[in-house]
C-alpha positions as CSV (number, residue, x, y, z in Angstrom):
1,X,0.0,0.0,0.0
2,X,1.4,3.7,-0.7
3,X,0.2,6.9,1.3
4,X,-0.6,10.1,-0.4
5,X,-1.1,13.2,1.9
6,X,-3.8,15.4,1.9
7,X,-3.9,18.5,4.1
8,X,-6.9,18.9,5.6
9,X,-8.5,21.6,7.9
10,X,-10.2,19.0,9.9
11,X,-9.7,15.3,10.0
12,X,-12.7,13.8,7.7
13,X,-14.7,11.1,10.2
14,X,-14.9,8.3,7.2
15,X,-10.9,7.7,6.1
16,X,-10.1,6.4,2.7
17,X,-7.0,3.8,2.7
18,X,-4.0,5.0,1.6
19,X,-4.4,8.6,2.8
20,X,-2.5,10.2,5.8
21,X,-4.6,13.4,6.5
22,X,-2.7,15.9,8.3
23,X,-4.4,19.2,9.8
24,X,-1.7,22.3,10.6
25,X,-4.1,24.0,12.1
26,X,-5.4,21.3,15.0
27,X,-1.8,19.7,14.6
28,X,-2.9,16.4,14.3
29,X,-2.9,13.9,11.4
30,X,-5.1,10.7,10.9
31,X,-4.5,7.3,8.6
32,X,-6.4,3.7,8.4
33,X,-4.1,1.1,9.2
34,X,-1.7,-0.2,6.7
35,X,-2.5,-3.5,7.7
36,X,-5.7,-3.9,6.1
37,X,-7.7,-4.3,10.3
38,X,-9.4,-0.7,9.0
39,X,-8.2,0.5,12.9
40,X,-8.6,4.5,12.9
41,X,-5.0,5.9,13.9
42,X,-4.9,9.2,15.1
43,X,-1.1,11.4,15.3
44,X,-0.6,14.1,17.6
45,X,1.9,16.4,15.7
46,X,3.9,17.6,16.2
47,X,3.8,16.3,20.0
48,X,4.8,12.6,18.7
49,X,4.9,12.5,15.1
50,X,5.9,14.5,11.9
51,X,4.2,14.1,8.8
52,X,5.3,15.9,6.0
53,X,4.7,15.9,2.5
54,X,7.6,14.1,-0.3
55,X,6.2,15.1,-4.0
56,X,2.5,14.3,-2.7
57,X,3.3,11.1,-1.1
58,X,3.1,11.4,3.1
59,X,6.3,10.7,5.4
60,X,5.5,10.1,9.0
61,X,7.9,10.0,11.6
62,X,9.1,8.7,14.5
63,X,7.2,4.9,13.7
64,X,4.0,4.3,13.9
65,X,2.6,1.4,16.5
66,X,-0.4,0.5,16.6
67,X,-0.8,-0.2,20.7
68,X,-4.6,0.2,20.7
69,X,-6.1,-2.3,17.6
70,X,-5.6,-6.1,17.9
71,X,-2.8,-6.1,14.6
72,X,-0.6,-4.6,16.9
73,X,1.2,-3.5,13.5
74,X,4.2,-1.5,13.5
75,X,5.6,0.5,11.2
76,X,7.1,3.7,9.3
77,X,5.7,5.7,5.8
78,X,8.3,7.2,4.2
79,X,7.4,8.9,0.9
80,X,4.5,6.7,0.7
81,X,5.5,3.1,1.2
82,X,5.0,1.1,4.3
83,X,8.1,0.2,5.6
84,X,7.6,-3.0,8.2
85,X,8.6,-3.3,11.8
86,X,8.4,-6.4,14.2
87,X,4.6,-6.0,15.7
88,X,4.7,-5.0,19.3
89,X,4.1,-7.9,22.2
90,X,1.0,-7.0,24.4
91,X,3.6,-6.5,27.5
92,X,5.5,-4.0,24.4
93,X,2.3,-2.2,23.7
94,X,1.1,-1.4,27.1
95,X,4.2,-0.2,27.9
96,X,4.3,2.3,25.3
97,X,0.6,3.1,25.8
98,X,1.3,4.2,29.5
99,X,5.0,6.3,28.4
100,X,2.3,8.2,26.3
101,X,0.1,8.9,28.7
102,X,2.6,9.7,31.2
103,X,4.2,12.1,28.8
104,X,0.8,13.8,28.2
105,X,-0.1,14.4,31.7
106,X,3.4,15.8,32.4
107,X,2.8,18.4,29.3
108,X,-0.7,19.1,30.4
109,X,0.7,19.7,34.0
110,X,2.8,22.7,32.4
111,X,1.3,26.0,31.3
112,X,2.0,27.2,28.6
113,X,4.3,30.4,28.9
114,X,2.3,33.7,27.3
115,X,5.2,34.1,23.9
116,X,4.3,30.2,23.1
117,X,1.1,30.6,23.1
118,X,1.4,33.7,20.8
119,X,3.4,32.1,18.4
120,X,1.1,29.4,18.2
121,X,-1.7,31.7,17.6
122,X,0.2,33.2,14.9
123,X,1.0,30.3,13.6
124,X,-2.5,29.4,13.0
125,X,-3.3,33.0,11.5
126,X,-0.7,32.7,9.1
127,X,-1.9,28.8,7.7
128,X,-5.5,29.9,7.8
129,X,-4.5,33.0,5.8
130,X,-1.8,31.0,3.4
131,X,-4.9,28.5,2.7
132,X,-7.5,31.4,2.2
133,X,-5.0,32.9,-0.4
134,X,-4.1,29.2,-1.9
135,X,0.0,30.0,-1.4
């Protein structure tokens, strides 16, 4: 299977296979499993993941595991092939599962200082406007 990407401004709720949305603006990014299990997988960005954009076809880094669907698949996309990894062990999985959720609580624990949360505001101001004007 290949990934194209398709910037988004929100995350459609039906996915089509082989399509890593990815939405600037909410920085998050969404995919069906390349497996084939149809398991929605959702990508903070650029918290844990990077998804960027190779001639049309979607690169998504670090790896991608898939800790929360029975496949347990594990993998990366890089300019839009699948590129295999040895599928996580349930002991593997939850282990990952609760790093992640340890690292979210720890960020959600920390305020945001005032200039971040400026820059992200202008951040968003400048997609939306590069988007209105097609750039």
């Amino acid at each position: 299977m290949r990934y194209i990407y398709q910037a988004v401004e929100r995350i459609p709720k039906p996915l089509s296979n082989g399509v890593v949305y990815h939405s600037e603006e909410f920085e998050v990014g969404a995919l069906l499993c390349a497996c084939g299990c149809g398991h929605r997988v959702s990508l903070l960005v650029p918290d844990s993941h990077q998804i960027t954009s190779e001639g049309g076809m979607a690169t998504v880094r670090p790896s991608i595991a898939v800790c929360d669907a029975p496949c347990k698949s594990h993998y990366y996309i890089s300019a839009g092939r699948v590129e295999w990894l040895p599928a996580f062990s349930d002991a593997m999985a939850m282990s990952v599962m609760r790093g992640q959720i340890a690292r979210h609580a720890v960020r959600d624990a920390k305020a945001q200082s005032w200039s971040r949360r400026v820059r992200a505001a202008i951040a968003r101001a400048y997609h939306k406007l590069r988007s209105f004007l097609r750039i």
